[in-house]
C-alpha positions in Angstrom: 75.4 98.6 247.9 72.7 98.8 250.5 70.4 100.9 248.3 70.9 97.6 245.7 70.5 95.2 247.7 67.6 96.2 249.4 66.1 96.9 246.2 67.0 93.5 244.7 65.2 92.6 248.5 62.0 94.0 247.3 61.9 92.9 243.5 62.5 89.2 245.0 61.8 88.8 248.8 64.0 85.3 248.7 67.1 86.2 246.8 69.1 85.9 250.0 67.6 82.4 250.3 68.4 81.3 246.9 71.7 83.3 247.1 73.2 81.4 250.0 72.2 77.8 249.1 73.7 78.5 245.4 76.6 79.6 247.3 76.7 76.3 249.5 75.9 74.1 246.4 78.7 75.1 244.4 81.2 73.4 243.3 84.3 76.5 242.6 86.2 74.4 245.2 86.5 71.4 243.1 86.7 72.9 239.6 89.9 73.1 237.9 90.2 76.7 236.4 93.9 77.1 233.9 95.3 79.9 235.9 98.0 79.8 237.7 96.7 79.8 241.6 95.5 76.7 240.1 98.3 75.3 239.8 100.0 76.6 242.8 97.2 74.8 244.8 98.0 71.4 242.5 101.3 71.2 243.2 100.5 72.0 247.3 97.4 70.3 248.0 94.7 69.9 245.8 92.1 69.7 249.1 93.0 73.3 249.9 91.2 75.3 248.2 92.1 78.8 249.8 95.7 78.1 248.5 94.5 79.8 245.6 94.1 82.9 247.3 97.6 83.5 248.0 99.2 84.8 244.8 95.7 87.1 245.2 96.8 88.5 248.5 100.4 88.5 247.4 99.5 90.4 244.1 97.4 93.1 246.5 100.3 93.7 248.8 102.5 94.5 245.5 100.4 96.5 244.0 99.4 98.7 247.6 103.3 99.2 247.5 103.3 100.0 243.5 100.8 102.3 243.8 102.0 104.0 247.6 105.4 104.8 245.6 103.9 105.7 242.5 100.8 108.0 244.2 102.1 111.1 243.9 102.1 111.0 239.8 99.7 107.9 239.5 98.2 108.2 236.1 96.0 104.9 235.3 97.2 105.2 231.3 100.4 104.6 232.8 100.8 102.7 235.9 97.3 100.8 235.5 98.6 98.6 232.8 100.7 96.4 235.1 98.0 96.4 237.6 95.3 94.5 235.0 98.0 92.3 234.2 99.2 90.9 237.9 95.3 91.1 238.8 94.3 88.5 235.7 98.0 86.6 236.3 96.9 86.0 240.3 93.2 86.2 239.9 92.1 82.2 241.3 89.2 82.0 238.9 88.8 82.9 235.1 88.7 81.4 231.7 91.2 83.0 228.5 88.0 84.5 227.8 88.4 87.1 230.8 91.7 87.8 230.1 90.0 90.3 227.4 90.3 93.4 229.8 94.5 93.3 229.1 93.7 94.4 225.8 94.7 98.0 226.5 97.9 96.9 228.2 98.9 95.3 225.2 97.9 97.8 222.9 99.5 100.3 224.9 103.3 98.4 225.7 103.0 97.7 221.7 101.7 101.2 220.6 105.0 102.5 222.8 107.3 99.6 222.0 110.9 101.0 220.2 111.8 97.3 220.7 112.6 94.9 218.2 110.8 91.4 217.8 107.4 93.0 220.0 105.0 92.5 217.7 106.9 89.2 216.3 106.7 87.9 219.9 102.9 88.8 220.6 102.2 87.3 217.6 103.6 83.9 218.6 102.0 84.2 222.1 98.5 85.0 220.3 98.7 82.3 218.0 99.8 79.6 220.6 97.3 80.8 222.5 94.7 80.9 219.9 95.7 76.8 219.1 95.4 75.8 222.6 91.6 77.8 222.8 91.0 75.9 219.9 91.7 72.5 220.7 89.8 73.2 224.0 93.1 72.7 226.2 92.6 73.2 229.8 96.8 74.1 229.8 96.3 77.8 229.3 97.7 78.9 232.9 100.7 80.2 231.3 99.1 82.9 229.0 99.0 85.6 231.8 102.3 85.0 232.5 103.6 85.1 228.7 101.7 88.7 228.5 103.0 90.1 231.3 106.7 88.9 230.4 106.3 90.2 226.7 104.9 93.5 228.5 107.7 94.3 230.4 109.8 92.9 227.4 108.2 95.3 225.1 107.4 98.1 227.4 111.2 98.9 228.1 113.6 101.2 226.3 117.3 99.4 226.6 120.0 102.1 226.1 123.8 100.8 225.7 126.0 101.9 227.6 123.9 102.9 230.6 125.9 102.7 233.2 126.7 105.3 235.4 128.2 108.3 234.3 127.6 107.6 231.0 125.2 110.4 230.2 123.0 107.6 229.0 119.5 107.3 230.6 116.8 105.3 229.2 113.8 107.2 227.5 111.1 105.1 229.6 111.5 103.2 232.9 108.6 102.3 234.5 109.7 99.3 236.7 107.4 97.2 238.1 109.2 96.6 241.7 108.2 99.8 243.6 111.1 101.5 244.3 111.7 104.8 246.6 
């Protein structure tokens, strides 16, 4: 990062200068972004802006305790999936656009999915989704949600019966709670 930024230093001596007073002059604080840290900070105070950091740092301390119980057979095919979807679900800034980079956690919860309705049910999120980008609605905060919801929806094998002593276990559990 030094090496970078010292050769960014030499290509323009004053992009420090111009970085800071673009940093001062902007307006993040005051635009409305549809994600949901927006509207945490809506329905708190609309003046605080660093109220949209909080499902950020609430997301990172999840996904520091997913990942310590996890670390020992962390595989990012896996256990990364979740993680890009609570990152773009707390993330304070973004437009649907961004939301792009869940691709492969879709792909992968459907590719996997025994359950019935999945694709049915990511088709109706897509297409709502889809209608709102196209009549330019702001209201899209709840798409990150409805992905991550259909994820763990889809990403589940339900066995009857499994209760214990049953002899029934589920082919794939991969909760999203750490547990020990």
């Amino acid at each position: 990062m030094a090496c970078a930024s010292g050769l960014a230093t030499l290509v323009v001596p004053h992009v420090w200068q111009d970085y800071l007073a673009l940093v001062r002059g902007s307006a993040l604080a005051q635009d409305y972004f549809p994600t949901l840290p927006m509207l945490f900070r809506m329905m708190i105070d609309v003046r605080q802006p660093w109220l949209t950091l909080v499902p950020s740092f609430v997301a990172i301390v999840w996904g520091l305790a997913y990942y310590w119980v996890k670390r020992a057979l962390w595989d990012w095919s896996r256990h990364g999936m979740p993680v890009m979807l609570v990152a773009i679900l707390t993330s304070p800034y973004g437009w649907i656009s961004d939301q792009v980079v869940i691709l492969p956690s879709l792909a992968t919860a459907l590719e996997s999915s025994p359950r019935k309705y999945s694709m049915e049910l990511l088709t109706a999120i897509n297409v709502a989704a889809l209608l709102a980008f196209c009549l330019r609605s702001q209201a899209c905060a709840w798409l990150p949600l409805a992905w991550l919801a259909w994820y763990l929806f889809a990403s589940r094998t339900i066995v009857k019966n499994n209760l214990p002593g049953s002899g029934a276990e589920p082919e794939h559990r991969e909760a999203l709670v750490p547990s020990s």
